[in-house]
SERO-4910 file (N, C-alpha, C, O; in steps of 0.05 Angstrom, whole numbers):
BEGIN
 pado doro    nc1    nc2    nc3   cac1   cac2   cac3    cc1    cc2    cc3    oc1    oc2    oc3
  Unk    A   1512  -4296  -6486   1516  -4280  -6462   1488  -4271  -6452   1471  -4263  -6467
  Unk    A   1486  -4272  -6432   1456  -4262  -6425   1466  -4235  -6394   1478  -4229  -6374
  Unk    A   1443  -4229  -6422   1434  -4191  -6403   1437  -4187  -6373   1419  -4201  -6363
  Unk    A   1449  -4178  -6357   1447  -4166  -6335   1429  -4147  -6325   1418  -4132  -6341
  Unk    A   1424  -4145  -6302   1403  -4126  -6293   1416  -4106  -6281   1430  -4111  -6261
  Unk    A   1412  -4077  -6294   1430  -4064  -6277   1413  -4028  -6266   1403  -4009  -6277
  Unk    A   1419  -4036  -6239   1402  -4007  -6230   1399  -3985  -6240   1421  -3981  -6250
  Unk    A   1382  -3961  -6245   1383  -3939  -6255   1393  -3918  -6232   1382  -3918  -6210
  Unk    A   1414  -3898  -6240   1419  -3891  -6228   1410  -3862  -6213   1423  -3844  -6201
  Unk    A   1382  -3866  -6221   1363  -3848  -6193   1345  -3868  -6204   1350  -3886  -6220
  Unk    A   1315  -3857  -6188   1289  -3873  -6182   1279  -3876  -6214   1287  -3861  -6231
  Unk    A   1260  -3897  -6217   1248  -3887  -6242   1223  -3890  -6238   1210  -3892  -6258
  Unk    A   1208  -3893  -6214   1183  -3887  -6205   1182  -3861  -6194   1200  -3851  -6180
  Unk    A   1158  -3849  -6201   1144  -3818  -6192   1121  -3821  -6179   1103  -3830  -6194
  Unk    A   1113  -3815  -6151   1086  -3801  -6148   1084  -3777  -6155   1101  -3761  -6147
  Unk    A   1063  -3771  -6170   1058  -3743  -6178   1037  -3725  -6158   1030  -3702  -6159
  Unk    A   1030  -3744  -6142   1009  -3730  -6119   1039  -3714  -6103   1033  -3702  -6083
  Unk    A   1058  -3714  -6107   1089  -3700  -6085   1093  -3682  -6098   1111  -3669  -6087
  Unk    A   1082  -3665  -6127   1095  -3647  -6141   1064  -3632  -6142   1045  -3644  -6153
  Unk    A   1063  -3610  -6132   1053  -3582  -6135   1038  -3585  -6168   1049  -3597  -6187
  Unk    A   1016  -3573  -6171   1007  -3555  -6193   1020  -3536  -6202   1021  -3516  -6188
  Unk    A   1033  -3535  -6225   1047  -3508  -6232   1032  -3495  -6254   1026  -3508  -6274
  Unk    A   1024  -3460  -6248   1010  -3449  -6273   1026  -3447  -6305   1047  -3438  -6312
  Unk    A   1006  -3460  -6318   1019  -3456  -6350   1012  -3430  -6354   1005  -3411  -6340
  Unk    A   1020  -3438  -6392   1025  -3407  -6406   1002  -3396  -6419   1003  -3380  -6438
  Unk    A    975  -3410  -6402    953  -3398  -6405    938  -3407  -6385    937  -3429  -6375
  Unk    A    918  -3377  -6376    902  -3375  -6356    885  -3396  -6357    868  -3397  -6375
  Unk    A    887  -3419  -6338    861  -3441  -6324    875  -3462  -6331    862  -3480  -6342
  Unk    A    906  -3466  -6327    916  -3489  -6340    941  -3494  -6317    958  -3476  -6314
  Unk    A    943  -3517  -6303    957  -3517  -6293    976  -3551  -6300    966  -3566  -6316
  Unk    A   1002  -3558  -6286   1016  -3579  -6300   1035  -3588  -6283   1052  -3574  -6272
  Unk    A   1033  -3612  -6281   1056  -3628  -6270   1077  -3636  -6279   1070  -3656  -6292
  Unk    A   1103  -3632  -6282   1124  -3637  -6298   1137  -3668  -6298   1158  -3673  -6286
  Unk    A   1127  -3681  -6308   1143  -3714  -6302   1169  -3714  -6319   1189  -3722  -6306
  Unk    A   1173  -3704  -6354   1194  -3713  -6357   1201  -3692  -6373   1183  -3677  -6381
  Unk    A   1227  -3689  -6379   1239  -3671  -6404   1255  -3673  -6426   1276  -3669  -6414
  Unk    A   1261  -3676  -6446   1273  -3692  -6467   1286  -3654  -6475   1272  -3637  -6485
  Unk    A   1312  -3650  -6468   1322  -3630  -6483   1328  -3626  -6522   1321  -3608  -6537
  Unk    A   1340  -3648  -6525   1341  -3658  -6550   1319  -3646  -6578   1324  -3634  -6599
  Unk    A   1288  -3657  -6562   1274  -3659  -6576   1255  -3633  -6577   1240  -3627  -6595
  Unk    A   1260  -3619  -6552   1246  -3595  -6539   1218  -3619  -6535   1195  -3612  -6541
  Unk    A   1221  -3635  -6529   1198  -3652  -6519   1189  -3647  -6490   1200  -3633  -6474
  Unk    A   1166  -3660  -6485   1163  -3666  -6439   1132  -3674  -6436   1112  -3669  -6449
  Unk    A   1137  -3691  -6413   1118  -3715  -6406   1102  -3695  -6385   1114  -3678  -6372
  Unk    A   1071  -3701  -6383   1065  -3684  -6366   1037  -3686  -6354   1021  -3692  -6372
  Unk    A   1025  -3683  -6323    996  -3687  -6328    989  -3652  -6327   1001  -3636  -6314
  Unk    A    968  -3647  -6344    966  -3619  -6356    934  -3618  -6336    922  -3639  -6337
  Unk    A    925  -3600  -6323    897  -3595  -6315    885  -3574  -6332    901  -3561  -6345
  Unk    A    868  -3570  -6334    847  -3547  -6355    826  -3539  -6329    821  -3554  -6310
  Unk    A    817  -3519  -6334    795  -3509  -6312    771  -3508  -6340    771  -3502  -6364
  Unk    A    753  -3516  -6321    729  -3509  -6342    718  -3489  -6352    718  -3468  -6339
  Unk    A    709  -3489  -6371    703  -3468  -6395    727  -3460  -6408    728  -3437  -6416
  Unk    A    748  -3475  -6412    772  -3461  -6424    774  -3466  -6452    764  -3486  -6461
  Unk    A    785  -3449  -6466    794  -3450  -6503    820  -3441  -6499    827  -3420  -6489
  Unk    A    838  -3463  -6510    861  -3460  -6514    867  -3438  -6536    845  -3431  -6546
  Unk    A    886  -3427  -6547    889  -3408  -6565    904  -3429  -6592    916  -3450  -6590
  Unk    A    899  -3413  -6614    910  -3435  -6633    935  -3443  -6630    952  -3427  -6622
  Unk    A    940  -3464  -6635    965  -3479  -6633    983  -3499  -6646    975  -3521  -6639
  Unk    A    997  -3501  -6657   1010  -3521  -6677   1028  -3535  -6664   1044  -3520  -6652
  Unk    A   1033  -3566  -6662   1049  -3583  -6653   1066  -3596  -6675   1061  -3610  -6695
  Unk    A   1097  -3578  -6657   1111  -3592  -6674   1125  -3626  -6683   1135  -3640  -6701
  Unk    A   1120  -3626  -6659   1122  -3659  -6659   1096  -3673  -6648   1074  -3661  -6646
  Unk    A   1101  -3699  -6642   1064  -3720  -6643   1063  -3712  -6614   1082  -3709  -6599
  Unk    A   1033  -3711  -6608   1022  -3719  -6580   1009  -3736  -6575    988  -3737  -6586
  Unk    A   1017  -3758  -6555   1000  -3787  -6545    990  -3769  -6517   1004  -3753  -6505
  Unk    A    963  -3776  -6511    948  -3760  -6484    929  -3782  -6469    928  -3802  -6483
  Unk    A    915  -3786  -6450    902  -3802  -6443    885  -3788  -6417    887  -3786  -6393
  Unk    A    874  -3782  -6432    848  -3762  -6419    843  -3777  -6379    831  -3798  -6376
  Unk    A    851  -3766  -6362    842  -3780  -6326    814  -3773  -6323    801  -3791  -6311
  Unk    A    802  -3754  -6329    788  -3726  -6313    765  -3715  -6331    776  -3693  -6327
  Unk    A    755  -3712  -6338    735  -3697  -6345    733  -3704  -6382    728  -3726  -6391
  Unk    A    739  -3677  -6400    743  -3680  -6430    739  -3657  -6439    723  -3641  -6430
  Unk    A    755  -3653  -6461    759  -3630  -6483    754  -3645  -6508    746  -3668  -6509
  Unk    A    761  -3626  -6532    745  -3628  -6551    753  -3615  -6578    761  -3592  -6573
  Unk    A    753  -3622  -6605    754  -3597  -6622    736  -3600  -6636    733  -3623  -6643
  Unk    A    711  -3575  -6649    700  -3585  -6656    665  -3609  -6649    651  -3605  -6630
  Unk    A    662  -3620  -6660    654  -3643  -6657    673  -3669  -6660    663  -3689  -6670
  Unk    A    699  -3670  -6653    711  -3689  -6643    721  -3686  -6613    741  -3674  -6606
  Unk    A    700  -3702  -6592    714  -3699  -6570    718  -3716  -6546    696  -3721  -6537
  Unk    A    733  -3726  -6535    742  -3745  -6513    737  -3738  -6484    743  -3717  -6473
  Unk    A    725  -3762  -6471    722  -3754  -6448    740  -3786  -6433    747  -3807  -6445
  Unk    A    742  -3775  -6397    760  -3797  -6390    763  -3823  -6396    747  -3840  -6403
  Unk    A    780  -3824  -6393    782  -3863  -6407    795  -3861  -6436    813  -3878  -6442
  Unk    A    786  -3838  -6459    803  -3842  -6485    838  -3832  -6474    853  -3824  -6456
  Unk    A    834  -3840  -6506    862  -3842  -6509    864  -3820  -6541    849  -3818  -6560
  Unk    A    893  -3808  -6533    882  -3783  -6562    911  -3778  -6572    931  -3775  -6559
  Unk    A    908  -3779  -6596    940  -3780  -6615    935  -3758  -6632    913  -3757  -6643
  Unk    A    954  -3738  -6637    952  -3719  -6643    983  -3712  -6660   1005  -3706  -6651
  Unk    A    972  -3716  -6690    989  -3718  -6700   1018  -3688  -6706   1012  -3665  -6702
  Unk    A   1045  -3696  -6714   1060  -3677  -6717   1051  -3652  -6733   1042  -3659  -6755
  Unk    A   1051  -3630  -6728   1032  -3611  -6753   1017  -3601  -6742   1018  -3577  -6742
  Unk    A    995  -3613  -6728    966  -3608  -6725    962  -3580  -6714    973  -3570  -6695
  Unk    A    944  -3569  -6731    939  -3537  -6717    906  -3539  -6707    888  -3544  -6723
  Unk    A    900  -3536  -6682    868  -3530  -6679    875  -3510  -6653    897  -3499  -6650
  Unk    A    850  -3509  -6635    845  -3494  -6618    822  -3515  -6602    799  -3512  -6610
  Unk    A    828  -3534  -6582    812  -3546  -6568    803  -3531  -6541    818  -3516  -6528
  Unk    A    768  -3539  -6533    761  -3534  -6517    747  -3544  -6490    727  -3557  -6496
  Unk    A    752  -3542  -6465    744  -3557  -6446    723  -3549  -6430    728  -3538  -6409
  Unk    A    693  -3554  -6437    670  -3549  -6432    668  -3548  -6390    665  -3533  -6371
  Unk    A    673  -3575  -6398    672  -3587  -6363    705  -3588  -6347    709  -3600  -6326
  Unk    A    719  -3578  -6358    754  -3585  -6353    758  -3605  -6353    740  -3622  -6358
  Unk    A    788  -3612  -6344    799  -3639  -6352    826  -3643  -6342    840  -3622  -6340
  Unk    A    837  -3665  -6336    869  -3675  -6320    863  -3701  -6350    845  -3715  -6358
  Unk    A    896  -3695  -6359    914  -3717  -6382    937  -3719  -6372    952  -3702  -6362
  Unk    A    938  -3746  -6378    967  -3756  -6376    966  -3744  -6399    946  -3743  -6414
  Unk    A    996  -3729  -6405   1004  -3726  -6442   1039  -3730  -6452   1056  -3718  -6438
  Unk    A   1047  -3740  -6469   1078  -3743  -6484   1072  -3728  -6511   1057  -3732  -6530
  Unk    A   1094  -3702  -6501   1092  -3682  -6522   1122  -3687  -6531   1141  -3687  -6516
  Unk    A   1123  -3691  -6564   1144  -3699  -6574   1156  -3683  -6588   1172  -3692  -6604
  Unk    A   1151  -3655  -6584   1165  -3634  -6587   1155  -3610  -6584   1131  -3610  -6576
  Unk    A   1164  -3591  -6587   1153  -3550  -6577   1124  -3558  -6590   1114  -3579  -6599
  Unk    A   1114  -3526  -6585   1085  -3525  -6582   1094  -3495  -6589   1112  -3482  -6579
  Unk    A   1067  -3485  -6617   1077  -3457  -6616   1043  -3446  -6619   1025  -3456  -6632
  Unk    A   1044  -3425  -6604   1014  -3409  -6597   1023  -3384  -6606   1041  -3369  -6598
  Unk    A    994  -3382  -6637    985  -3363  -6648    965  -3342  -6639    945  -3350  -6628
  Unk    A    970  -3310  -6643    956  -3295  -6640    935  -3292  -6660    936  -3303  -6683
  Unk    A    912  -3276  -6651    888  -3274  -6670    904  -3261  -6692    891  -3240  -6686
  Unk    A    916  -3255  -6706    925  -3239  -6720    945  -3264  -6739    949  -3260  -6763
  Unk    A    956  -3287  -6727    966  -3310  -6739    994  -3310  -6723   1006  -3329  -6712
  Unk    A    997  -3288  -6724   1033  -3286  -6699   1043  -3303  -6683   1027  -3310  -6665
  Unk    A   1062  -3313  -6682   1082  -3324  -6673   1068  -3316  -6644   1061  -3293  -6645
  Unk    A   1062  -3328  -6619   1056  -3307  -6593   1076  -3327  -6573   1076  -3319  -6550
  Unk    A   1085  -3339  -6576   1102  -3368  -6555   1104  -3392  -6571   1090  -3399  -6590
  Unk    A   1128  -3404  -6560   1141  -3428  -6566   1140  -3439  -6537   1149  -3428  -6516
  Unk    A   1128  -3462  -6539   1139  -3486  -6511   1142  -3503  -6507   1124  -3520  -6508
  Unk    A   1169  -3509  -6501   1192  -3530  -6508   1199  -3538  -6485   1193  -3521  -6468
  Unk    A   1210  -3557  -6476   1224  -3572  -6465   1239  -3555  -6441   1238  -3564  -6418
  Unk    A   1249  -3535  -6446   1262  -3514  -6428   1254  -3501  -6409   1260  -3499  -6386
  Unk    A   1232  -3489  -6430   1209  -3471  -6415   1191  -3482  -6396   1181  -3471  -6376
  Unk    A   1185  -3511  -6406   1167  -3522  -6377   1188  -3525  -6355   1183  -3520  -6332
  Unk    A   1215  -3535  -6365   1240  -3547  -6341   1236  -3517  -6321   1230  -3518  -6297
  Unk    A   1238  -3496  -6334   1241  -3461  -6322   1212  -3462  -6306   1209  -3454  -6283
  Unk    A   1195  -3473  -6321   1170  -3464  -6303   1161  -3483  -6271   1148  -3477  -6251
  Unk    A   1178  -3512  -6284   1171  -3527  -6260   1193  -3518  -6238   1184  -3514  -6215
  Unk    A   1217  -3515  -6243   1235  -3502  -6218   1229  -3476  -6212   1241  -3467  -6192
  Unk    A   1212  -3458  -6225   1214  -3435  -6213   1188  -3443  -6192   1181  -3423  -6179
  Unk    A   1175  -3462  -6188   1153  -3473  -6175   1158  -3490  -6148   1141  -3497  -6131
  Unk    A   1186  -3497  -6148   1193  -3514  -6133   1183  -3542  -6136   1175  -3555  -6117
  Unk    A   1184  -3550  -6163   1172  -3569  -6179   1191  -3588  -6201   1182  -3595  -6223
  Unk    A   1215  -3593  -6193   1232  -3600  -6211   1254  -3616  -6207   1269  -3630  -6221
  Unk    A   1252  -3610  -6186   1271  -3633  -6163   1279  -3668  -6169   1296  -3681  -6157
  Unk    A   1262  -3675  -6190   1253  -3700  -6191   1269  -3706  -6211   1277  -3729  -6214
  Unk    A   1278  -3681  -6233   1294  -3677  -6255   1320  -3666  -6250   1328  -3650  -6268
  Unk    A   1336  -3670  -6229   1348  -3654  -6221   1379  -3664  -6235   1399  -3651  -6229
  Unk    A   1380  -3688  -6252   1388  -3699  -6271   1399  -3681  -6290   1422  -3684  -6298
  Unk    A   1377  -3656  -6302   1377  -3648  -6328   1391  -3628  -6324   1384  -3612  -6307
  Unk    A   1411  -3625  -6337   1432  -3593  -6335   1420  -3573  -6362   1412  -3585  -6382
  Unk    A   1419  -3550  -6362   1426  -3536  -6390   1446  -3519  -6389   1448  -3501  -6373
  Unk    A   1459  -3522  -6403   1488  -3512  -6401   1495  -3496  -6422   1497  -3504  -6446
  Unk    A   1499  -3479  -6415   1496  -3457  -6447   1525  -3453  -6457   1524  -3441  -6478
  Unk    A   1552  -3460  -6448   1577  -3456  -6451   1590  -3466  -6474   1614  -3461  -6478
***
């Protein structure tokens, strides 16, 4: 039997130049929402950094694939500038920083949780919380697919 071709039933092409900058959950960081995986508390996204920024520490709970557009960050003396490509394993705790800022494509494959100086729990961000941040932006429309349904 051979495969059929069968339409998706919305678009599955995005310009992302049609969706707004939306501010993240830290000052000089702004983000475009492409996709959201409820499931996994996962989401696809291009992330901007303003320069001179230090992210706060952070542990990923699931893997990150990124592919640096724009400028480059860094941890450390390990650091990428446009053109890499950066895999960031499940686990990983650092605190990267963006000298000159930077625009990534990035596939975050699950929450993200940001520690206080003190080690504290300070945020979780998941899959939800970006869906909440891109519609409260008028930024989400594109997902308009995704229900959360608490019932």
């Amino acid at each position: 039997m051979t495969p059929q071709t069968r339409n998706p039933t919305r678009p599955v092409f995005l310009d992302p130049t049609t969706l707004p900058w939306t501010p993240w959950v830290m000052d000089g960081t702004h983000f475009k929402l492409m996709n959201v995986d409820l499931k996994s508390g996962g989401f696809t996204l291009l992330l901007k950094v303003d320069a001179g920024n230090q992210a706060p520490v952070h542990r990923h709970l699931g893997a990150v694939e990124a592919y640096v557009l724009e400028g480059g960050f860094g941890y450390d003396g390990d650091k990428g500038e446009a053109g890499c490509y950066l895999y960031e394993a499940a686990g990983s705790i650092h605190q990267p920083t963006s000298p000159q800022g930077s625009v990534m494509f990035a596939v975050i494959y699950g929450p993200l949780v940001g520690y206080g100086v003190d080690g504290s729990i300070e945020g979780v961000v998941d899959a939800e919380l970006m869906l909440n941040l891109a519609r409260e932006n008028n930024a989400a429309d594109h997902l308009r697919h995704v229900v959360i349904d608490f019932d």
